[in-house]
C-alpha positions as CSV (number, residue, x, y, z in Angstrom):
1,X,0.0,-28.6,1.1
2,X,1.4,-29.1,4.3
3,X,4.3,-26.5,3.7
4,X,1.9,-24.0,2.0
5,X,-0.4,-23.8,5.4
6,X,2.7,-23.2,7.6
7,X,3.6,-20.2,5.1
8,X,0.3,-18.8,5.5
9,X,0.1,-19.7,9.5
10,X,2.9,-18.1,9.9
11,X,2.2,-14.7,7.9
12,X,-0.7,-14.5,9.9
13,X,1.2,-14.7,13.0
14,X,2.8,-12.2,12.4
15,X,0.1,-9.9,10.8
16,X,-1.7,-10.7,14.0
17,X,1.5,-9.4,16.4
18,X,2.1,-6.7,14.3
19,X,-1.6,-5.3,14.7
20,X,-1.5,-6.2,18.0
21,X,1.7,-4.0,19.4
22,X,0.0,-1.2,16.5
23,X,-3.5,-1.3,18.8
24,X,-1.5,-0.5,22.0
25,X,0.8,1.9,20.7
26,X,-3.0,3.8,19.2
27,X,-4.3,3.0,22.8
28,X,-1.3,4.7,24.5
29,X,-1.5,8.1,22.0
30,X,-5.2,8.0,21.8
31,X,-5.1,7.8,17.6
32,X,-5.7,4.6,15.2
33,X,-3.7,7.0,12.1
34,X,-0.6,5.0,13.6
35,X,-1.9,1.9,11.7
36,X,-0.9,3.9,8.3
37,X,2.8,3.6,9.9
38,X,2.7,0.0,10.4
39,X,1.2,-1.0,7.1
40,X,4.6,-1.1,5.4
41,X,6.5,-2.6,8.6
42,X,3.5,-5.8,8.4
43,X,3.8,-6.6,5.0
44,X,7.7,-6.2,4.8
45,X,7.9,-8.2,8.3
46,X,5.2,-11.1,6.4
47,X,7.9,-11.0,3.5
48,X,10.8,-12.1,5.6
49,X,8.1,-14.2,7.4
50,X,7.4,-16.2,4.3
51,X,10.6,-16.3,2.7
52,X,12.0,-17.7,6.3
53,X,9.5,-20.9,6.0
54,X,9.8,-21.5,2.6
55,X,14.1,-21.5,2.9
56,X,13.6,-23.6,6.6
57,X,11.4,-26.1,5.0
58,X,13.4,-26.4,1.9
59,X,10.5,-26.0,-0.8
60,X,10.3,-23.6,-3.8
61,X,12.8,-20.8,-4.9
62,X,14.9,-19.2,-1.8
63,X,16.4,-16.8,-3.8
64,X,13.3,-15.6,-5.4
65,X,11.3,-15.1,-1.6
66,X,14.4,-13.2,-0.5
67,X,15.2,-10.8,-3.5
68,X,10.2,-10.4,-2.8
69,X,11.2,-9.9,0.7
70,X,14.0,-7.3,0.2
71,X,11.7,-5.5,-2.7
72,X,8.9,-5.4,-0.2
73,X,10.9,-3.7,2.6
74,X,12.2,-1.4,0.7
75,X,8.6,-0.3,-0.7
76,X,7.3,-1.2,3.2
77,X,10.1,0.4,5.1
78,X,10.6,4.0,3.0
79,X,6.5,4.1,3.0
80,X,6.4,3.8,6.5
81,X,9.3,6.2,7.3
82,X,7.6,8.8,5.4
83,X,4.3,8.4,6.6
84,X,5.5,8.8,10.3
85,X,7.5,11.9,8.7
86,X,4.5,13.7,7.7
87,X,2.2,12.5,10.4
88,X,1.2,15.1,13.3
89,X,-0.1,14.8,16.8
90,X,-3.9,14.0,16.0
91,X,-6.6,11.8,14.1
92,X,-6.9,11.1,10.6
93,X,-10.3,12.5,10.0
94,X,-10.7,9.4,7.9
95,X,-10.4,7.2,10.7
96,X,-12.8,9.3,13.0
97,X,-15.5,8.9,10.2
98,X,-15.0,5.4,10.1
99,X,-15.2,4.9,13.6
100,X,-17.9,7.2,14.0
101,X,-16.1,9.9,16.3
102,X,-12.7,9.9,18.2
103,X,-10.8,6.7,19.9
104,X,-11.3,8.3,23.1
105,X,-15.1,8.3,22.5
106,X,-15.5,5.0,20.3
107,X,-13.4,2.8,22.7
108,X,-10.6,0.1,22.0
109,X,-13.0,-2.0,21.0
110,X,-14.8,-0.2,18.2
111,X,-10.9,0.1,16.5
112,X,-10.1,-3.2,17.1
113,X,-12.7,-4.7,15.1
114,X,-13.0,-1.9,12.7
115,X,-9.4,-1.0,11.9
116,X,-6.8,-3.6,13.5
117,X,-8.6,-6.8,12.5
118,X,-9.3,-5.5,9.2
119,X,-5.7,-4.4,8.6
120,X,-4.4,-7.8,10.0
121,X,-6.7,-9.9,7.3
122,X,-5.7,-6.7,4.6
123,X,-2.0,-8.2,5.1
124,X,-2.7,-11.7,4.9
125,X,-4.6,-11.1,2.0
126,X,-2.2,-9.0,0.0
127,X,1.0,-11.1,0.9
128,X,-0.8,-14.3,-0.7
129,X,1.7,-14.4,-3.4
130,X,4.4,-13.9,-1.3
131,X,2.9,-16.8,0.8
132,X,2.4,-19.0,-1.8
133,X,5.5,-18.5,-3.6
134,X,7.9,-19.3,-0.8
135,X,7.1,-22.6,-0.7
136,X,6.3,-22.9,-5.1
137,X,8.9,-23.4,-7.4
138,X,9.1,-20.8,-11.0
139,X,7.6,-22.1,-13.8
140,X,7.6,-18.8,-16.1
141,X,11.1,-17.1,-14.7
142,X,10.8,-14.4,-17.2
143,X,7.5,-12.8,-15.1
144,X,10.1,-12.9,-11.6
145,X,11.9,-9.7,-14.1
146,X,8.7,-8.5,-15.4
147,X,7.8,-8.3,-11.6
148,X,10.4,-6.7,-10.6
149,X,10.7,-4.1,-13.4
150,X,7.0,-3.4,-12.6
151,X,7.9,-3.0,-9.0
152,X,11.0,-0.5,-9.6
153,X,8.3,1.1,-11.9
154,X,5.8,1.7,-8.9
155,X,8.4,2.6,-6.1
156,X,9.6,4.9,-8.6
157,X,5.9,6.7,-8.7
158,X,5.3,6.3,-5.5
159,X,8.8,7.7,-4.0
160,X,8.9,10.5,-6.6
161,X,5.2,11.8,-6.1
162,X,5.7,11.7,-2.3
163,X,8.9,14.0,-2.8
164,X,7.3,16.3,-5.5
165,X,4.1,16.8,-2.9
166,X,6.7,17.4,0.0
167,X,8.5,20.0,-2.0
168,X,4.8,21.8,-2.8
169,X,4.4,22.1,0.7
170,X,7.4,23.2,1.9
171,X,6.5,26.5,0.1
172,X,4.9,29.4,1.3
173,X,1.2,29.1,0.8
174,X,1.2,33.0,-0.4
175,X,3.5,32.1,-3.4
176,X,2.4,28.3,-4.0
177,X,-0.2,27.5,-6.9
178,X,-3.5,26.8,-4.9
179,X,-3.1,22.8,-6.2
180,X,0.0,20.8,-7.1
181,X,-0.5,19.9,-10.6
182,X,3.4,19.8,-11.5
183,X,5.7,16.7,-12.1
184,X,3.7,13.5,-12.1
185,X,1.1,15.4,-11.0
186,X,0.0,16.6,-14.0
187,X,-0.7,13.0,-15.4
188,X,-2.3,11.4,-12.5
189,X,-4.0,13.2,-9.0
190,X,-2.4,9.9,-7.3
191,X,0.8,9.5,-8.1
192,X,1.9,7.7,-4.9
193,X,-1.1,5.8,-5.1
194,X,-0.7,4.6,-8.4
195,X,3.0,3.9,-8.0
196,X,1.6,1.6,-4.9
197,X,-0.6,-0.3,-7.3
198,X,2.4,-1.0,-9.8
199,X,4.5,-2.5,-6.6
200,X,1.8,-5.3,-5.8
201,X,1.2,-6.2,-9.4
202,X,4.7,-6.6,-9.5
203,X,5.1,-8.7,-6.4
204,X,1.7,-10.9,-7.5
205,X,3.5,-11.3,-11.2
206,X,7.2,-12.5,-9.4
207,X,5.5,-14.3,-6.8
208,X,2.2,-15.7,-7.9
209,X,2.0,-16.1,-11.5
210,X,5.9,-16.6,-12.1
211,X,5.1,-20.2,-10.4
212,X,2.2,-21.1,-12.4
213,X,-1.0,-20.6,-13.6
214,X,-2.9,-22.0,-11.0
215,X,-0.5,-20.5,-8.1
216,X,-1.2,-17.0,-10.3
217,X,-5.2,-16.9,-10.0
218,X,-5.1,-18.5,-6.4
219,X,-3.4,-15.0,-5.5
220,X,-4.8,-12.6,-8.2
221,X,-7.4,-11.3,-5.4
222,X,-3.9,-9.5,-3.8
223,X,-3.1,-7.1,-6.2
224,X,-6.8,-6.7,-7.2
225,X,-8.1,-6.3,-3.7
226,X,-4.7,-3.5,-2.9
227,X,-5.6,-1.5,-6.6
228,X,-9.5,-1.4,-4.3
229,X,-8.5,0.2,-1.5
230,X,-6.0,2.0,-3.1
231,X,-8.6,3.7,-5.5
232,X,-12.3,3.0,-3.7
233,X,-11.5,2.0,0.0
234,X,-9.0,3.8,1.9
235,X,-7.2,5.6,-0.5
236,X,-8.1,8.2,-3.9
237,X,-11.7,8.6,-3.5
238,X,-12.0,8.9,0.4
239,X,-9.5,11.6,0.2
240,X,-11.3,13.5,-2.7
241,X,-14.6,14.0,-1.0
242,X,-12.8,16.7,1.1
243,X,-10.6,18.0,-1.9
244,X,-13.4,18.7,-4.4
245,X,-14.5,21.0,-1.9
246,X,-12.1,23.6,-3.2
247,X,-13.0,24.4,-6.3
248,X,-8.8,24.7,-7.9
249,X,-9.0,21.0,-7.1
250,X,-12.0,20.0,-9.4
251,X,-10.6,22.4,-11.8
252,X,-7.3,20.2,-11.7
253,X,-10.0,16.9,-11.2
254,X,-11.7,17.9,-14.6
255,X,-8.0,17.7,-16.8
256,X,-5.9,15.5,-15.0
257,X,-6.4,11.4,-14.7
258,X,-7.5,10.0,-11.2
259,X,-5.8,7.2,-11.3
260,X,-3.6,5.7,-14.2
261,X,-1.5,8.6,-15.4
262,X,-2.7,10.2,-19.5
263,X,-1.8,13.3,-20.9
264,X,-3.9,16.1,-19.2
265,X,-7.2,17.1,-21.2
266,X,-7.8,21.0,-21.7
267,X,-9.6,22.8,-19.8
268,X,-12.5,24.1,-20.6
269,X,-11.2,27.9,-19.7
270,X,-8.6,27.0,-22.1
271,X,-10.5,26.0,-24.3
């Protein structure tokens, strides 16, 4: 017990230093978007975090918290490299509606307590099964590769429908299609987001269940609590209550999955 509470002390540590440099750096440029950057950069820096107690303490499976902590920066590292890629000068309008108007306007303290803290427990609570893990030894080693095959699965998604949405917009809006709907596209509106789902169950099913049962449904809430914001939160639906306003995208909404990607259904035109 004692060596489980230093794990998770320590992740949220450094959750809580991470969020902290990310609320000055938003202070300084006048934006809280920057906390999109630093999502990837908290949980891979958690990851290392964890994997450092458990191998300093002595307890669990080293070699399994340091393959987690390499698979999580490489999902956490390239996410965050091409968010701040693709990022511009100015707000997400998601954050302004959540804060209820600009950072300038709202105050430190409004984003603080609406965005930092909430991303700070959002890490603690998704690296659980890294947490517990570290310092848990495998009972099931065969879920540490079904993990991990689910994880190259989900980067796979996630890195692929990032570079197929790039592409689309690279080209000139006069000779584009008015919606991507190409690629993995055409099975699922959220590739990316889908692809990030696949990483954490992955992670929870090499880290959390691989060491037992009870070590697996003390850390289910991780993957299940991501897959929410990923789909209801912060991710798929948010961003579709400005898309449907075009009405190519709730053409491409009424054949093509939300979420898990299916064969596209005809349209009712082609029909």
């Amino acid at each position: 017990m004692t060596s489980l509470l230093w794990s998770l002390g320590v992740v949220a540590v450094v959750a809580a230093a991470t969020m902290t440099v990310t609320a000055l750096i938003a202070r300084s440029q006048g934006r809280v978007v920057v906390v999109d950057v630093a999502w990837g950069i908290a949980l891979t820096l958690a990851a290392v975090a964890a994997a450092g107690v458990g191998t300093a303490l002595d307890e669990g499976a080293p070699w399994r918290s340091w393959v987690l902590a390499a698979a999580v920066g490489v999902w956490g590292l390239r996410l965050s490299r091409h968010i701040h890629q693709r990022s511009g000068r100015g707000e997400d309008p998601r954050y302004e509606r959540l804060l209820g108007g600009p950072l300038v306007e709202v105050g430190m303290g409004v984003a603080v307590r609406k965005v930092f803290l909430v991303q700070g427990a959002a890490v603690c609570l998704v690296a659980l099964p890294l947490s517990v893990g570290a310092v848990t030894g495998i009972a099931w080693w065969p879920l540490v590769a079904v993990g991990l095959a689910l994880w190259a699965a989900g980067v796979f998604f996630e890195a692929v429908g990032d570079a197929q949405l790039a592409a689309y917009r690279r080209e000139p809006r006069t000779t584009r299609s008015p919606v991507l709907d190409t690629g993995l596209w055409r099975f699922t509106r959220h590739p990316n987001y889908f692809g990030d789902a696949c990483v954490w169950w992955g992670i929870w099913l090499a880290g959390g269940l691989a060491s037992g049962w009870v070590a697996g449904l003390a850390t289910v809430i991780a993957p299940a609590a991501m897959t929410y914001f990923l789909v209801w939160a912060t991710g798929a639906r948010l961003l579709e209550q400005s898309m449907m306003q075009r009405p190519a995208y709730r053409d491409y909404a009424r054949r093509t999955s939300m979420f898990v990607p299916l064969p596209p259904r005809r349209s009712p035109d082609a029909a």
